[in-house]
N, C-alpha and C positions, 0 to 999 in steps of 0.2 A: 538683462534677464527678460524673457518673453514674458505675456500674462499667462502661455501654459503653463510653462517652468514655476510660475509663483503658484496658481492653481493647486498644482498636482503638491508643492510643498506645503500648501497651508489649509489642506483639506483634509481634516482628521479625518474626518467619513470614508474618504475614498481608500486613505491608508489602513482603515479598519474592516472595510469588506474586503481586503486584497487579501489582509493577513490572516483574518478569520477564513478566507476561504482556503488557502492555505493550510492550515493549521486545524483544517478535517480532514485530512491526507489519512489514510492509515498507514501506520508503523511497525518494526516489530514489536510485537509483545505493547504494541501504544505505549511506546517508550516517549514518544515525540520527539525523534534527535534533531533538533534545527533551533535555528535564532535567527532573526532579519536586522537589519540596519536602512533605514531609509534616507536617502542622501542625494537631493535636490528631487530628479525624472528618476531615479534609480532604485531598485531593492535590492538591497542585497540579501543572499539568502545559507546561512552558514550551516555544517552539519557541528551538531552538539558532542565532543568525543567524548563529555563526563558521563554520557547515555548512550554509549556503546558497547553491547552486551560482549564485552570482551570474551567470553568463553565458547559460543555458539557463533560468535560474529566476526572471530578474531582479525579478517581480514579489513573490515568495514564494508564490507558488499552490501549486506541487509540495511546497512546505516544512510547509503547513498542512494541506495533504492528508494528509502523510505524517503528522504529530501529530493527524491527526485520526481513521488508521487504529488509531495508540498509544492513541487515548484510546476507542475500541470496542472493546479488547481490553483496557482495564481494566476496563470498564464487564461485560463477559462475567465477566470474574474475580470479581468485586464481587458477582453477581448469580448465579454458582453458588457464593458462600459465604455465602450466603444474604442479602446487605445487597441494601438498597434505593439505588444510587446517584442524589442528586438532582446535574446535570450545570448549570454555568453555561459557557457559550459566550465567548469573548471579555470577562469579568466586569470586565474595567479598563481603560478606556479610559487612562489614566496609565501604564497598563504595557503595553503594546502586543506584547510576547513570551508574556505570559501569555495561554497556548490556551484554557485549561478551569481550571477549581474541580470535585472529585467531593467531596461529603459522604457520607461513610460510615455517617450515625449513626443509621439506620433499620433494622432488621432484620426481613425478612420472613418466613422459614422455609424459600421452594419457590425452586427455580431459574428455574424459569419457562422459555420459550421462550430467552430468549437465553442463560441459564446455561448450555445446556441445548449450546450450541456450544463452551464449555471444552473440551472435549477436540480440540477440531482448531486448536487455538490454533497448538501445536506440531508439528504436523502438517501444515498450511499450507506451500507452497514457493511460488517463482516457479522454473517450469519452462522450460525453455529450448528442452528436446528435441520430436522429432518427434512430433505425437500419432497417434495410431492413427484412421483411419477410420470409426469407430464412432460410429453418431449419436448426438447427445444425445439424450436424451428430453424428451419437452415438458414431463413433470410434473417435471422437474428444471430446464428453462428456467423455468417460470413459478414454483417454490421460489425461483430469483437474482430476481427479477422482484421478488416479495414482499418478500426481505429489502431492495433498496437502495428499495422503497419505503416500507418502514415507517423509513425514516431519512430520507425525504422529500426522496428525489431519484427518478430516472428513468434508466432502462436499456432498450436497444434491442439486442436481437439479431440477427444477419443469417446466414444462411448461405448467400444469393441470390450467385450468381456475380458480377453484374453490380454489384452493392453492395459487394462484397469488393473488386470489381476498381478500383472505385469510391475505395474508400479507402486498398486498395495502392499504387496512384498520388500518392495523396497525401501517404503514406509515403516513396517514392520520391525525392518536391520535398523534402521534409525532409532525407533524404540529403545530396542533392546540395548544398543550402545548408549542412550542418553542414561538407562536405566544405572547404568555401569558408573556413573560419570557423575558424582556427588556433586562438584562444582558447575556444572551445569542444571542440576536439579536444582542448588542452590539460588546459581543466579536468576533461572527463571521464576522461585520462591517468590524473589524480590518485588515483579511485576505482576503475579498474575495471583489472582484471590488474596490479597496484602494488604488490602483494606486505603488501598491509597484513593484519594478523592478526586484528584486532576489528570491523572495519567494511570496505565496499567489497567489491566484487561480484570472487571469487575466478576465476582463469583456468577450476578446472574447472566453475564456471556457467554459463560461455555457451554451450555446446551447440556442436553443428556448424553447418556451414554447409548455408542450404538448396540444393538443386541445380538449384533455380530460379528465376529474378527474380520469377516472380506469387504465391512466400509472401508473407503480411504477418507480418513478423518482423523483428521490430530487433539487428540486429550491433552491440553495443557495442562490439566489440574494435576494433583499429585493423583500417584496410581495407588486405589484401594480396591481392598475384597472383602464383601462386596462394595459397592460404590457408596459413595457417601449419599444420605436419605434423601437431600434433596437432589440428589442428580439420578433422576431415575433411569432404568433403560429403556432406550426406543428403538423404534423399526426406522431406518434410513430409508431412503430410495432403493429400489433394485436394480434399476438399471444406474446409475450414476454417470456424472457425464463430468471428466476431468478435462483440463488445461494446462498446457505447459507451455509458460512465454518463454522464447529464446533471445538471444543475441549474436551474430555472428562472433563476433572479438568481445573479448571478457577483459576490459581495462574499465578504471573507475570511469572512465568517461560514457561507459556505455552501463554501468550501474545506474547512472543518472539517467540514459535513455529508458530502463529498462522501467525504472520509477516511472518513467512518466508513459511510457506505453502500459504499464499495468495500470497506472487512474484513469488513462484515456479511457482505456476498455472497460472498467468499473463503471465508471459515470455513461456508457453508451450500452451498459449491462441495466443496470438500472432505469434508464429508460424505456427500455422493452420488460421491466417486471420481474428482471432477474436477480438472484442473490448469488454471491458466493463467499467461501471462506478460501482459507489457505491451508496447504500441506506443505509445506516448505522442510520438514525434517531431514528429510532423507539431502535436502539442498544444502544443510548447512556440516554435511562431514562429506571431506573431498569424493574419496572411493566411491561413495555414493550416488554425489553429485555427477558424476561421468558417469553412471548408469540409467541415471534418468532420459539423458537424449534414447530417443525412440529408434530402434532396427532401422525401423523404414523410415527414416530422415537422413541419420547418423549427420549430423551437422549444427553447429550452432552451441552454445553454451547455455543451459538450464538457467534463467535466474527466480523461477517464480512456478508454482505447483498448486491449479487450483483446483475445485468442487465447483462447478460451477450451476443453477435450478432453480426449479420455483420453490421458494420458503414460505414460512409467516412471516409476518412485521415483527419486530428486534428492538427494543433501544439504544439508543448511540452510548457509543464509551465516553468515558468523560475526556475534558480538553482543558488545556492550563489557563489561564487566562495572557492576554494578550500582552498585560506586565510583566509576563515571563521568559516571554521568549521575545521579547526586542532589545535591543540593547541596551545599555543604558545610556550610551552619549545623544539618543534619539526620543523625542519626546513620545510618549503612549499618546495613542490617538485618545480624547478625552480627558486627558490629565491636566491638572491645571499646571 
C-alpha cells in the first residue's frame, strides 16, 4: 500500500470535507437521498430509495438528480484538495443503488477551474424570495451555459414574455393536477413545513406569496385563502428570467449527469451573485414534461425548471449529520 493509499484512509478530515461537501447538494423537497461508503482511495456514493418520493418521483429521476448534484460537489472538493477524481457512473449493474465510485488516488497539485468553485459550495441556497429587477448579464448567462455544458447537458434561458408565459401555464396544469392528488399532497406534507430538524424544507424557506398568478414560482406549502399570516404576499420580478437544463438521452445515467450539471451551474451562479429556486412541477407528470422542451429547440429531455436573479440572502436548509448517511461498516470521520 502506498503512503497515498494509507493518507487518504486514515484522514478523517479529508473524509469529512468530501462528505460535508457533498451532503450540501440540494434535493428534492431536501429529502437528502444518498449514503457514502469509504473504502481505501474510493467513495462510494449510493442513492437512498427509503427517501424516494415515490408519488411525484415514481420513476427515480429526481432521486438521481439529486445524487448526482452530491456527487459534483464532491468531485469540487476532491479537486480543490488537490486530487485528481477519476468518476464511474452507475459502476454496477448488480447494485443498481450505487450512483458513483470517485478514486481519490491521483494527486495533481492545482485546483483547476472546478476546485476553484469550493468556496460557493456553502454558500449556495435555493431562494425562495422575490428577486430584484436587475438584469442578468449575458457574460454571466453564457458563464451558466459553460458550466452545465462542460457536464454535457444543455441549458436554455428565456426572459422573452411570451416563453415565460408559455411555461407558467404549464406550471399552472401542474398545480391544479397535484391539487387533485391527495397522495401527493400528502407525501410532500411529509417534507415540507413538518417540523423535521435534519432534513425537509423549513416553514421559513418558502418565501411569500407571489401577488400574482403570471410568477413562475412553486408554492410548496399547502394552498390556503387567504394565505397563512406569516406568509405574506409579495411583488416578484417582472421581468423574470427562467432556465430549463436539458439532456439529450433521458436514461438514469444521464439523471446523474443532469445532477451534476445543475450544481455545476448553481455554484458558477453563485459566484457572480445569483440566486435561484426551482419549478420542477410541471417536470414531474409525464404530459407535461414533453411540453416543457421549448418550439424553438424541440430537442433534448427537460430534467430541471429554473427562476433564476438577484435575491436577498436565505438560510440554508438544515443537513443530517454525517453519522447518517455513511454507512455503517465505515468509520464516521471523528468517531471514536
Amino acid at each position: 500500500m502506498s503512503t497515498l493509499e494509507q493518507s487518504v484512509q486514515l484522514e478523517d478530515a479529508l473524509v469529512e470535507t468530501l462528505l460535508s461537501a457533498a451532503t450540501a447538494a440540494p434535493s428534492i423537497h431536501n429529502s437528502q437521498p444518498w449514503s457514502f461508503a469509504v473504502r481505501g482511495t474510493s467513495v462510494d456514493l449510493y442513492a437512498d430509495p427509503d427517501r424516494q418520493l415515490r408519488s411525484s418521483d415514481s420513476s427515480g429521476r429526481s432521486l438521481l438528480i439529486s445524487c448526482g448534484a452530491a456527487l459534483l460537489n464532491l468531485r469540487v472538493a476532491a479537486t480543490s484538495l488537490g486530487y485528481y477524481p477519476r468518476v464511474r457512473v452507475l459502476p454496477d449493474q448488480g447494485e443498481p443503488t450505487l450512483v458513483a465510485r470517485v478514486e481519490l488516488g491521483t494527486v495533481h497539485g492545482r485546483p483547476g477551474l472546478l476546485g476553484e468553485l469550493a468556496p460557493y459550495i456553502t454558500a449556495r441556497r435555493t431562494n425562495r424570495m422575490p428577486f430584484s429587477d436587475r438584469l442578468i448579464p449575458s457574460t454571466a448567462i453564457a458563464r451558466l451555459s459553460e458550466a452545465v455544458e462542460a457536464e454535457g447537458a444543455i441549458l436554455r434561458v428565456y426572459d422573452e414574455p411570451d416563453e415565460v408565459d408559455r411555461i407558467v401555464a404549464l406550471m399552472h396544469d401542474a398545480d391544479f393536477e397535484e391539487t387533485d392528488n391527495p397522495v401527493r399532497v400528502a407525501e410532500r406534507a411529509l417534507w415540507v413545513d413538518a417540523g423535521r430538524e435534519r432534513d425537509g424544507i423549513p416553514a421559513q424557506s418558502l418565501g411569500p406569496v407571489p401577488d400574482r398568478t403570471e410568477v413562475p414560482f412553486r408554492d410548496l406549502a399547502p394552498r390556503t385563502v387567504p394565505p397563512a399570516p406569516d406568509r405574506p404576499l409579495a411583488r416578484f420580478e417582472r421581468t423574470p428570467t427562467v432556465a430549463v437544463l436539458s439532456t439529450l438521452l433521458d436514461a438514469p445515467s444521464d439523471w446523474v449527469r443532469a445532477g451534476q450539471a445543475l450544481e455545476r451551474m448553481l455554484l458558477v451562479a453563485t459566484s457572480f451573485g445569483l440566486a435561484s429556486s426551482f419549478l420542477n412541477q410541471a417536470l414531474e407528470h409525464v404530459d407535461l414534461r414533453w411540453l416543457v422542451r421549448s418550439p424553438m429547440t424541440g430537442y433534448g429531455h427537460s430534467q430541471m425548471l429554473m427562476r433564476i436573479g438577484y435575491g436577498p440572502e436565505v438560510p440554508p436548509t438544515p443537513r443530517r449529520p454525517l453519522s447518517e448517511v455513511v454507512r455503517p461498516s465505515v468509520r464516521v470521520p471523528g468517531s471514536s
